[in-house]
N, C-alpha and C positions, 0 to 999 in steps of 0.2 A: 510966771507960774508954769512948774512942768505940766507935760500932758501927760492925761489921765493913761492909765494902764490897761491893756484888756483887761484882765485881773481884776483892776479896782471896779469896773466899768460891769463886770459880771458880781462880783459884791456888792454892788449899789442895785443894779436886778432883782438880786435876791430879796435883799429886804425889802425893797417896792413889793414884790409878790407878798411877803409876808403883811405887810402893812393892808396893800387891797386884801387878802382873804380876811382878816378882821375883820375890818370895816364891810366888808360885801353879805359876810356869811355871819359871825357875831354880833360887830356893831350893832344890827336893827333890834336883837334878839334881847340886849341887854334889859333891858325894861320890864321882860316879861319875865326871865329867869337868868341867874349871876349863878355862871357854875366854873369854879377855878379852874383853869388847863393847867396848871403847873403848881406842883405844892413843894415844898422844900423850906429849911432854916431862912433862906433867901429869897425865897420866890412865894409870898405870902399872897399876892394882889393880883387881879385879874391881869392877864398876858397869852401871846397867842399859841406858845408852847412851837417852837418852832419846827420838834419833831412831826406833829401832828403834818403838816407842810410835806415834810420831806417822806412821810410814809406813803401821802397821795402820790409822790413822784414815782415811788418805785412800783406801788401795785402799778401805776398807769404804765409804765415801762414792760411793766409785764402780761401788760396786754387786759389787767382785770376790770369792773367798772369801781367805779367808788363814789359815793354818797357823802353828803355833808355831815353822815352822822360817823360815818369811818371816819371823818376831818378832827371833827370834835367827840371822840370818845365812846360814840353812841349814843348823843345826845344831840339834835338838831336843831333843840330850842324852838321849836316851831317852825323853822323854814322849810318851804316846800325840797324834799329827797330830790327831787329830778334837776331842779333849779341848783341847787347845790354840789348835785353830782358833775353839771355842767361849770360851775367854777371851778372845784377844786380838780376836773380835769386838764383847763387851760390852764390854771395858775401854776400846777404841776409842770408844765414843760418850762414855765422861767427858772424851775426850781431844776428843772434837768440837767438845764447850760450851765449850773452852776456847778451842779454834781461831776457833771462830764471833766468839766476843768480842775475838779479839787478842792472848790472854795469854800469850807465850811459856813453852814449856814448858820452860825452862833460862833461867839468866842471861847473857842476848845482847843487853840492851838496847842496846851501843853496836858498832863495828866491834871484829872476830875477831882475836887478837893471832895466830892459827897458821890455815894454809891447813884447810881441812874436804873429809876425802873418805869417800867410801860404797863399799863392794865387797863380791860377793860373797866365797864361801873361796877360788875358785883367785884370787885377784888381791889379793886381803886383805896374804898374806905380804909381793908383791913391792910392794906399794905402802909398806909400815912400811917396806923393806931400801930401799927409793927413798928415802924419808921422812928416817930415818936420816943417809945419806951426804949429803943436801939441807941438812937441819941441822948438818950439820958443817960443810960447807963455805962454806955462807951464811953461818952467825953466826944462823940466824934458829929463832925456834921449829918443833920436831919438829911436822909437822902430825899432826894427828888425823885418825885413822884409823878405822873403827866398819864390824866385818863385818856388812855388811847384804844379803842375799839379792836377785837383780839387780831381782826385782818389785820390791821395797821401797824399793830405794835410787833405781829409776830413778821411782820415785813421788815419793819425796822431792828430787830432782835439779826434777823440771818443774812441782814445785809454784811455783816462785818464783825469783823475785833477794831479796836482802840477806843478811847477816849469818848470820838464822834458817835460813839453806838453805845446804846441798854446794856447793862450789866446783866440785868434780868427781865424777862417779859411774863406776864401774868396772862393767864386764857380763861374761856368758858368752854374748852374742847381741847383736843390731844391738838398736839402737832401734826401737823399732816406728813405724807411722806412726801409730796413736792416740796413743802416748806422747807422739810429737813436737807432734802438734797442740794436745794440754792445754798442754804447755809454751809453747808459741805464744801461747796462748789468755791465757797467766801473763805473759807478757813474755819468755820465756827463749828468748835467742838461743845455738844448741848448736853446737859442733866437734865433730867425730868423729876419737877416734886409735888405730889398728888397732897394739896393742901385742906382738901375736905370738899364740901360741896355744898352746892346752893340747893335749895328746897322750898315751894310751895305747897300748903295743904287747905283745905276748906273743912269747917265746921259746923253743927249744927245742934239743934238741942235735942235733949232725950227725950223720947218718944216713939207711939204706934209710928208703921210703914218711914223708919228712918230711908235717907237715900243711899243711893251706891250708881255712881256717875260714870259715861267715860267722859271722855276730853272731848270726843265729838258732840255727847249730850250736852255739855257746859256751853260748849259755843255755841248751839242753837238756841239754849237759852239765853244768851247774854248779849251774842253779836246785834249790832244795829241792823245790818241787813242780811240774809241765810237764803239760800237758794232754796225755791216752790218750783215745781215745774219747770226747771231748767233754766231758770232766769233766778235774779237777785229781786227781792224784792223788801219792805220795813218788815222787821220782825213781829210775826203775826201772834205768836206763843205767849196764853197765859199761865198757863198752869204746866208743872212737870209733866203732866201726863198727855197732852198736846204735842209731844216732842215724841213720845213710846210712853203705847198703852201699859209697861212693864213698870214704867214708874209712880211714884203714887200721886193724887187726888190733891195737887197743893198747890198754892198759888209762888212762880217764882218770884221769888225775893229773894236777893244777892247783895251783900253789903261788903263794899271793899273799899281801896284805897284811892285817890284823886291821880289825876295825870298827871306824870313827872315826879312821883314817887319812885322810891327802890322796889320796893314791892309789887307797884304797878305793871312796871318795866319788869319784874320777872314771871309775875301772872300771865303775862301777854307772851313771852318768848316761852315757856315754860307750860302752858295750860292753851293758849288761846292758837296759836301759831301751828302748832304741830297738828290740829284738828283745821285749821282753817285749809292746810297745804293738802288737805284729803278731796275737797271740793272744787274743780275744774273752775268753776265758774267764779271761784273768788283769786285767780290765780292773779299775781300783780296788783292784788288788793291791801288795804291796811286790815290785820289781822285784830287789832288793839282799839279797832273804833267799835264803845259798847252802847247799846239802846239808851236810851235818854228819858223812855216814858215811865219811868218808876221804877220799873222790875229788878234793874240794876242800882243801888241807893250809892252815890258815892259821899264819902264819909273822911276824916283826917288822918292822916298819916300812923297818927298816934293807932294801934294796935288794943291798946288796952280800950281804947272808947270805942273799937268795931267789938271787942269784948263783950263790953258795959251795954251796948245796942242791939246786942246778938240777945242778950236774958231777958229783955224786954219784945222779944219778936217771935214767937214760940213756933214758928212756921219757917225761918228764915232764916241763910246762909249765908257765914263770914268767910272770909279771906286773910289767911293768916301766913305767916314765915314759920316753917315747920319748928323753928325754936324757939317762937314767942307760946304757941299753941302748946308743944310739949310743958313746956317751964309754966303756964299761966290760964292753960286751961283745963283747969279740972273742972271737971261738971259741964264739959261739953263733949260732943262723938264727934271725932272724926269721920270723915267723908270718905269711904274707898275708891280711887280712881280705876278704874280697869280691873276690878276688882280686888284690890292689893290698898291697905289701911297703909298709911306711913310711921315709918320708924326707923331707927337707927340700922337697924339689921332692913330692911328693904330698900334705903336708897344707899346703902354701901354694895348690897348685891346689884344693884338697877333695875330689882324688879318694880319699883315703884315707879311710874312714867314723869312727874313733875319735879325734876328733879335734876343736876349736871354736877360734874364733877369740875374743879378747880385745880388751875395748876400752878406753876412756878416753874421758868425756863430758865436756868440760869449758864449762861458763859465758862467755861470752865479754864479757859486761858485766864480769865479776869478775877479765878478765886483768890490767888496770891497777888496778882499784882494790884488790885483794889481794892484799900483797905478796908477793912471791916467787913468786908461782902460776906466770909462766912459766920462772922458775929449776927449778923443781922439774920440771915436764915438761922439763926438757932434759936433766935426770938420768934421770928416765924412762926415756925413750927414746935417750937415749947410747948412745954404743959401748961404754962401761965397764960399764955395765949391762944395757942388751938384748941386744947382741951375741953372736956366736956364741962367746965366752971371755967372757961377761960376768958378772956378779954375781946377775941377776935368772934367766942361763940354768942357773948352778946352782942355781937354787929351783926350778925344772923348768918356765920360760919357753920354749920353740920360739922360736926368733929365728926374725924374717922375711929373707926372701931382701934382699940387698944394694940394690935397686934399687927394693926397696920401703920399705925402711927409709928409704934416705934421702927417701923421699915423704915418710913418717911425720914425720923429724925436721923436716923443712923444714915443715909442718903445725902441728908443735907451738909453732913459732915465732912463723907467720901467724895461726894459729887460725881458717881459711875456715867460712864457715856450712853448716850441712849443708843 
């Protein structure tokens, strides 16, 4: 029998790395929550998305930390962040040796029969429901899909051109100009495509002394624990008006979504997070952990039954996706954050704070040599699909104002360099 080859011997590394992060960091997780890494015509069934791997290589290369929730898409499944930041740091240098030497972490030795995209979870969904109707219509392979957290993916986006690298990466934020420049520095020439944007809004019933919140108010109300006197302490607040005499005489009640929902996860990054990072004392804390003793009611996914729960609670405060609320709430007020109500014309200006824009980075070496790549941005960004009756806007997409979109579409065509 010949003997083995460096070569072979650093491929065999590799995937041992891949197999232990599974096992170390999903494996336990399974039981509690099954969340796909990899979507595609092909890749239907739980798998450890091997990108996800090689994106911890590179941020750690470049000196950044990373978390098990950058590993797996923004999603940790319950493992303790520190514990997993510490895996997927070690496991990232077996994935280094590999890199260093050339040795593809997957089999990609020749061109990709299906487009390759990266995204985090708000853009995950609408990119597979893009993906989908892309594949139907072309005749061509479902691209693959792989949620991967915006650090990770916009890592793996500017690492390179060919095969081995995203055609396209999806974000919850611009590029940065570091990111742009490694990408430079790789060969990668980048289009920017402003796909609409996520949005949270809270609700409430009509009546005397309606509210008008900021984001600091909400988290004192809802956070588990809120600094008194310069320490953390269980959250003491009954009523709004415990928080500022300015608000009125009511008892909080908050009805929203269960942990590991989309909506959850954007309350928290979007509403909870950016008031939480104002408090010294909560700093390295989880932003996303809410009181338990009633005040906060956590309720099903479903939207329409925090609806149906809101009319029977005449005192008490939903938590809605700005386009479930517009389309399904009539006969409730909206809540003004910062003193700014949400609407279409507010979170396209950004005057309204709950709210982030979405992108699409796409390759522009890989327009024509990848088939389909600009077919599929034109599903994208369609009227059928982004639009304000579109497919992607009931996944909870904020379509852009008319006069931006058509930017958008006419963009997606050209693909202009940023």
């Amino acid at each position: 029998m010949p003997a083995a080859t460096p070569m072979a011997l650093l491929a065999t590394l590799a995937m041992s790395s891949r197999i232990l992060l599974w096992l170390c960091i999903a494996g336990p997780s399974c039981a509690r929550r099954v969340y796909p890494l990899q979507y595609g015509r092909r890749a239907r069934r739980l798998q450890p998305g091997w990108r996800n791997l090689r994106a911890s290589a590179l941020a750690c290369k470049a000196g950044r930390s990373f978390t098990a929730d950058d590993c797996l898409g923004g999603h940790s499944m319950g493992r303790d962040r520190r514990s997993g930041s510490r895996w997927c740091q070690a496991l990232a240098g077996l994935v280094l040796l590999s890199l260093a030497a050339g040795t593809p972490l997957a089999a990609q030795g020749g061109p990709r029969e299906s487009i390759s995209v990266v995204g985090p979870a708000a853009v995950f969904p609408l990119a597979v429901a893009a993906g989908e109707r892309f594949a139907v219509k072309a005749e061509q392979e479902m691209p693959v899909v792989e949620p991967v957290g915006t650090e990770a993916g916009l890592a793996l986006f500017c690492a390179g051109n060919g095969p081995r690298h995203p055609d396209v990466a999806g974000a919850e934020r611009r590029l940065g100009r570091a990111e742009l420049a490694v990408g430079a520095r790789n060969g990668v020439g980048v289009s920017e495509l402003l796909i609409g944007f996520q949005a949270v809004a809270l609700a409430q019933n009509p009546g005397p002394a309606p509210l008008f919140l900021t984001r600091r108010q909400l988290f004192l109300a809802l956070a588990s624990e809120v600094p008194v006197d310069g320490r953390l302490v269980a959250n003491p607040y009954r009523l709004w008006s415990d928080i500022d005499f300015a608000l009125p005489v009511k008892p909080i009640e908050v009805l929203g979504p269960p942990p590991g929902s989309p909506l959850r996860d954007a309350f928290v990054a979007l509403m909870m997070a950016p008031a939480a990072a104002e408090f010294p004392a909560l700093r390295d804390r989880e932003a996303g952990a809410l009181r338990t003793d009633g005040r906060f009611v956590e309720l099903a996914e479903d939207e329409g039954d925090t609806g149906r729960q809101l009319a029977r609670r005449p005192d008490a405060v939903g938590i809605f996706s700005f386009n479930h609320l517009a389309v399904h709430g009539g006969g409730l007020l909206s809540v003004p954050i910062e003193g700014v109500a949400p609407s279409l014309v507010s979170i396209a200006d950004g005057s309204y704070g709950p709210a982030r824009p979405l992108y699409l980075y796409v390759k522009r070496a890989h327009a024509e040599a990848v088939a389909g790549l600009k077919d599929y941005l034109d599903e994208f960004l369609g009227d059928a699909a982004a639009g304000p009756a579109g497919y992607l806007t009931a996944r909870g997409l904020v379509p852009l104002l008319p006069a931006e979109a058509a930017t958008q579409r006419a963009a997606a065509r050209s693909l202009p360099p940023l």
